[in-house]
C-alpha positions as CSV (number, residue, x, y, z in Angstrom):
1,X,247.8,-28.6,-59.5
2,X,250.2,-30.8,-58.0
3,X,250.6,-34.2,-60.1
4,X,249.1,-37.0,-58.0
5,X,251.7,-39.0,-57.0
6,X,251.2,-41.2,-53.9
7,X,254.3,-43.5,-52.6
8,X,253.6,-46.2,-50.5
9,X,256.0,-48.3,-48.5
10,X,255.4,-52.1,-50.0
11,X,256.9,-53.9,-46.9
12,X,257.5,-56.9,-48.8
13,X,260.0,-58.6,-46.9
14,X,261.7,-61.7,-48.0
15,X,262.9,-64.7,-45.9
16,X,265.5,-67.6,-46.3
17,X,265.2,-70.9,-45.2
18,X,266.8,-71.8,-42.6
19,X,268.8,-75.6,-41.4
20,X,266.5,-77.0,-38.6
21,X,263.2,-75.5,-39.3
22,X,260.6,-78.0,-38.5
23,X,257.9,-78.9,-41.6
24,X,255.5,-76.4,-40.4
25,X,257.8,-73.5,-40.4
26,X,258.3,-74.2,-43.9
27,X,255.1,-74.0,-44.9
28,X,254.2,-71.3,-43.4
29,X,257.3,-69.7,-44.9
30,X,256.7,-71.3,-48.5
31,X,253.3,-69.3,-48.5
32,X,255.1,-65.8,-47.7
33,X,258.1,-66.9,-49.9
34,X,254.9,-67.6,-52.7
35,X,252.7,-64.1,-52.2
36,X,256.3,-62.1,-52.0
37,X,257.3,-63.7,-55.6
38,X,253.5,-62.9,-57.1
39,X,253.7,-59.7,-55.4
40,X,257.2,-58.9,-56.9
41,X,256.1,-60.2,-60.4
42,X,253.3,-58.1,-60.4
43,X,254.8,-55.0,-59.6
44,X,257.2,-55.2,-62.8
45,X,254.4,-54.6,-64.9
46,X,254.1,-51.0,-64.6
47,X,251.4,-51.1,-67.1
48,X,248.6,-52.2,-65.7
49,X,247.4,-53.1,-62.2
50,X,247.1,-57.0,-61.8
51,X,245.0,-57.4,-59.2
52,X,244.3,-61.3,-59.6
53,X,248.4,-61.4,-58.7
54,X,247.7,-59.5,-55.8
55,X,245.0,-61.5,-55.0
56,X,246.5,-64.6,-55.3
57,X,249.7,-63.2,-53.1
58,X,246.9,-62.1,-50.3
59,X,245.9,-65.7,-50.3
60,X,249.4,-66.6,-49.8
61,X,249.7,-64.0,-47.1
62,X,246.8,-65.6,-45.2
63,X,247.7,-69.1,-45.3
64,X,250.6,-67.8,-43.4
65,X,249.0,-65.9,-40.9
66,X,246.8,-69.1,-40.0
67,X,249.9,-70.4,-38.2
68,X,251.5,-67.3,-37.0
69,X,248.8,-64.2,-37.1
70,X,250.8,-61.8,-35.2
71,X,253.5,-61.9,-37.3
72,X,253.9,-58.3,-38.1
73,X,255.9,-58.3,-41.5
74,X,253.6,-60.7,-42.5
75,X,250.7,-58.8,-41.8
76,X,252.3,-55.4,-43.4
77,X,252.7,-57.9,-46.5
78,X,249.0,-58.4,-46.7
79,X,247.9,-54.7,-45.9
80,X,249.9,-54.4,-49.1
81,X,248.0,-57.0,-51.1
82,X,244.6,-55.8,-50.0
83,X,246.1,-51.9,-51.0
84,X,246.8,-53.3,-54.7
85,X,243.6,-54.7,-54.8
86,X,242.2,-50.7,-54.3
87,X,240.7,-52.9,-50.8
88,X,241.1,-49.6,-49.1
89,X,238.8,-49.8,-46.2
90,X,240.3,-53.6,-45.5
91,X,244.1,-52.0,-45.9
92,X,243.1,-49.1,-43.5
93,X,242.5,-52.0,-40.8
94,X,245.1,-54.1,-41.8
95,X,247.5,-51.3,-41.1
96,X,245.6,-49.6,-37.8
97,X,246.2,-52.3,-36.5
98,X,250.0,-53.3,-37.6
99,X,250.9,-49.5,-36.3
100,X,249.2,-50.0,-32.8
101,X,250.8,-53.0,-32.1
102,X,254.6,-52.6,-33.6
103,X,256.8,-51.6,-31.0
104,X,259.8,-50.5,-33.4
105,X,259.4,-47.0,-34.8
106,X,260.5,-47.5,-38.4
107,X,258.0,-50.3,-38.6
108,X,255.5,-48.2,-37.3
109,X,256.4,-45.1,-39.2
110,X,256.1,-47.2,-42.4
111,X,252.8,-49.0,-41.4
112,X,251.5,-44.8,-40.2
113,X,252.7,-43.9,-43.9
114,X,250.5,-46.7,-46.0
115,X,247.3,-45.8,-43.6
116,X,247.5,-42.3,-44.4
117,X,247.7,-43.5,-48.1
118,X,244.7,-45.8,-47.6
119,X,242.8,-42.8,-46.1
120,X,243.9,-40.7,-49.0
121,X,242.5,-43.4,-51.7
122,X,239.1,-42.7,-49.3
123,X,239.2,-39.3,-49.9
124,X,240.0,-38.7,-46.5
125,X,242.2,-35.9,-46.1
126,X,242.1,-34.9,-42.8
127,X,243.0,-38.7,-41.8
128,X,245.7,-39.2,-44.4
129,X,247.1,-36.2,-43.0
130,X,247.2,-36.8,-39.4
131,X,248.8,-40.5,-40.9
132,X,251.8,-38.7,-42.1
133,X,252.3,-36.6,-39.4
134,X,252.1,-39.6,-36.5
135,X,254.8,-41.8,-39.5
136,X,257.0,-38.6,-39.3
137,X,256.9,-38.3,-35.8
138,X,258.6,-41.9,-35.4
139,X,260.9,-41.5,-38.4
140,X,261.0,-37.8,-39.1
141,X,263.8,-38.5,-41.5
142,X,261.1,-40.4,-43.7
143,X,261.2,-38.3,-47.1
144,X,258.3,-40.0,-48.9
145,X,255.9,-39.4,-45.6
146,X,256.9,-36.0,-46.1
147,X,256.1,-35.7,-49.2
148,X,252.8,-37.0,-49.2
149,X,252.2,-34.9,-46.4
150,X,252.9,-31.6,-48.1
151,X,250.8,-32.9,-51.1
152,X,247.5,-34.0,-49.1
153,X,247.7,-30.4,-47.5
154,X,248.1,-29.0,-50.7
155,X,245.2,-31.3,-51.9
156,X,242.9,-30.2,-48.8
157,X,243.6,-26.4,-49.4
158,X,242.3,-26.7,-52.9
159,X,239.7,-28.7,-52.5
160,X,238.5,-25.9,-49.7
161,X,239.5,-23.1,-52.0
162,X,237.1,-25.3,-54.6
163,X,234.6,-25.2,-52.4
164,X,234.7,-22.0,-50.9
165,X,234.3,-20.9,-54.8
166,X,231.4,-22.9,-54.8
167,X,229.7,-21.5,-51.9
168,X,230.8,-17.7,-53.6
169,X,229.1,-18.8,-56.8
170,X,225.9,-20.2,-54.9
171,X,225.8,-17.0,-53.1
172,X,226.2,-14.6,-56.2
173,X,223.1,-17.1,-57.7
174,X,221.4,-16.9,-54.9
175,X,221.7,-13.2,-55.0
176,X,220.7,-12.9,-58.7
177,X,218.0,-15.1,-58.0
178,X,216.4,-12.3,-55.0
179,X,217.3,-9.4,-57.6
180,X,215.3,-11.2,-60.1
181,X,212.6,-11.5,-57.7
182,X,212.8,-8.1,-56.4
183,X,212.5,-7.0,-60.3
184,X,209.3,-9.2,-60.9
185,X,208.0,-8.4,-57.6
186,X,208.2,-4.8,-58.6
187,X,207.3,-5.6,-62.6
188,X,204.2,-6.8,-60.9
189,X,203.8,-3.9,-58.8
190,X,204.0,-1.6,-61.3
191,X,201.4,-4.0,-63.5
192,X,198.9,-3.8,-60.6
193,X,199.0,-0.2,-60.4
194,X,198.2,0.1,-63.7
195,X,195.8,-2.0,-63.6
196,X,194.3,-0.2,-60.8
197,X,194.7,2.9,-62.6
198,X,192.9,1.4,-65.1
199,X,190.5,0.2,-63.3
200,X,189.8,3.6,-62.0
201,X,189.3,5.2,-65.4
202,X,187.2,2.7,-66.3
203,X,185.1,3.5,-63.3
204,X,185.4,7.2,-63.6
205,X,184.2,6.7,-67.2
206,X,181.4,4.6,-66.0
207,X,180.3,7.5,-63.9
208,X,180.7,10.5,-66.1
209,X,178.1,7.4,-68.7
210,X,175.9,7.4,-65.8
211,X,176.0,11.2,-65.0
212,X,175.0,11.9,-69.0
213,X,172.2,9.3,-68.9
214,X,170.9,10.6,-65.9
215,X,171.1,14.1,-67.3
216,X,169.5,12.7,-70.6
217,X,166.9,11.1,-68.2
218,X,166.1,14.2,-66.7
219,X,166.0,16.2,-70.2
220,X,163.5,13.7,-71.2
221,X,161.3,13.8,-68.5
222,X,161.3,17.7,-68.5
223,X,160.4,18.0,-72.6
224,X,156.7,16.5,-72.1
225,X,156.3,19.2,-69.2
226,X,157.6,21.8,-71.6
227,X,155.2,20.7,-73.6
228,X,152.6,21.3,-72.0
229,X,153.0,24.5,-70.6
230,X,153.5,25.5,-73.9
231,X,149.9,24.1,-75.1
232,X,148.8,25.7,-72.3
233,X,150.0,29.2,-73.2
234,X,148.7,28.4,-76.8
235,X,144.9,27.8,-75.2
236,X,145.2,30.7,-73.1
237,X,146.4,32.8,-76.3
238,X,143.4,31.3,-78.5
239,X,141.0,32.5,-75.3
240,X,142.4,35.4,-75.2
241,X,142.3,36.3,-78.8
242,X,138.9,35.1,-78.8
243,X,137.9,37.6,-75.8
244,X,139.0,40.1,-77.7
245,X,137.4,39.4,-80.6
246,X,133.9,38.9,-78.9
247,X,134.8,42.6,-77.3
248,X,135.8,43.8,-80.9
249,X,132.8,42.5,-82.4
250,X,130.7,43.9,-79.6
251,X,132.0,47.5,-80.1
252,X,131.3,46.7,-83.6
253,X,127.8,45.9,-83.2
254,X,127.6,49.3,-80.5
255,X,128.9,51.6,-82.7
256,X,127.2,50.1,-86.0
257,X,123.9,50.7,-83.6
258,X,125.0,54.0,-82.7
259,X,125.3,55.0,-86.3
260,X,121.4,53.5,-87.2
261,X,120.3,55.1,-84.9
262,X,121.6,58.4,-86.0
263,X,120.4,58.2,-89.2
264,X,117.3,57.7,-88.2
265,X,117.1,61.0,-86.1
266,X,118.3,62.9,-89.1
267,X,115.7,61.6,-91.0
268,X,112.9,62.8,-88.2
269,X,114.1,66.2,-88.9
């Protein structure tokens, strides 16, 4: 990953007195003279970011640009103050506006060159880049434009390759996710077949239970019939047996009679 490394074009511009100038001039020049020394001073100290010194050189800046407000190094000066100040979205005007109305093409370039840097502090790539490319088309010799041209393409490229990686690893989750689903969709599938199947056994049970009561039903019913008939063959057997009895005994009695009678003939002879 490319180190980031952004190089903006200060624009501080310093300006000496000259014999004549009327009191106001002076002033006006005392308050650019004033922000240019606090913004100088504040630059030394690589260390840290001072942004009350920039702040106090925007306020010089302005005071000047009461009196003359199209100055355009003066304004450039105070796109750079706001810039320090991480005023990004005020910088980005400040130097729209310097690069609209500059007629010379270095000035322009340079004031192109710290928008696309204010764009690129916005996270704005596709601004920033089209920045660099309008600061090199009035001063393609500018190196530093250059450069951060390169490296905000080179940002944009992996911040797309980032995302498309994203969007590959959302899709593979969102794939896992439907496989997941198809699997418990079919888990519970299977689980309601088998609980059908169950259910069918259970029914299938519950009919061969009904099929044996009934038969034990029926059994029941026909024992007391059995029963019967049988009781029935018993009486007839007893009347029977007692038929023949009577028809015994009666033979008995005949024969017995036959026999008395006999005797008594013999004894007549």
């Amino acid at each position: 990953m490319m180190k980031k490394k952004l190089l903006i074009h200060t624009g501080i511009v310093l300006f000496l007195l000259a014999l004549g100038l009327t009191t106001q001039a002076q002033n006006e020049r005392k308050f650019v003279r004033q922000g240019n020394d606090i913004f100088e001073q504040a630059l030394q100290d690589s260390t840290k970011l001072d942004t009350t010194a920039f702040s106090q050189a925007e306020t010089a800046y302005r005071r000047a640009l009461e009196k003359r407000p199209d100055d355009m190094k003066w304004n450039f000066n105070l796109g750079d103050a706001l810039y320090k100040q991480m005023k990004f979205e005020e910088a980005t005007s400040k130097f729209e506006e310097i690069a609209e109305k500059s007629e010379d093409k270095i000035e322009k370039s340079r004031a192109y060159h710290n928008l696309g840097n204010s764009m690129m502090m916005q996270d704005k790539l596709d601004e920033s880049i089209e920045a660099y490319k309008k600061a090199l088309r009035n001063n393609p010799e500018d190196l530093e434009s250059k450069y951060n041209l390169v490296y905000a393409m080179n940002l944009k490229k992996q911040q797309e390759q980032e995302q498309q990686n994203q969007d590959q690893n959302k899709d593979q989750n969102e794939d896992q996710q439907d496989q997941n689903e198809d699997q418990k969709q079919n888990q519970d599938q299977q689980d309601q077949n088998k609980d059908q199947d169950q259910d069918q056994k259970d029914k299938d049970q519950q009919k061969q239970d009904q099929q044996k009561q009934n038969q034990d039903q029926q059994q029941q019913k026909q024992q007391p019939q059995e029963q019967k008939i049988s009781k029935e063959n018993a009486e007839r057997l007893l009347q029977a047996l007692q038929n023949d009895e009577e028809k015994i005994q009666e033979k008995v009695k005949k024969a017995q009679a036959e026999k008395a009678q006999q005797r008594q003939t013999d004894k007549d002879w």
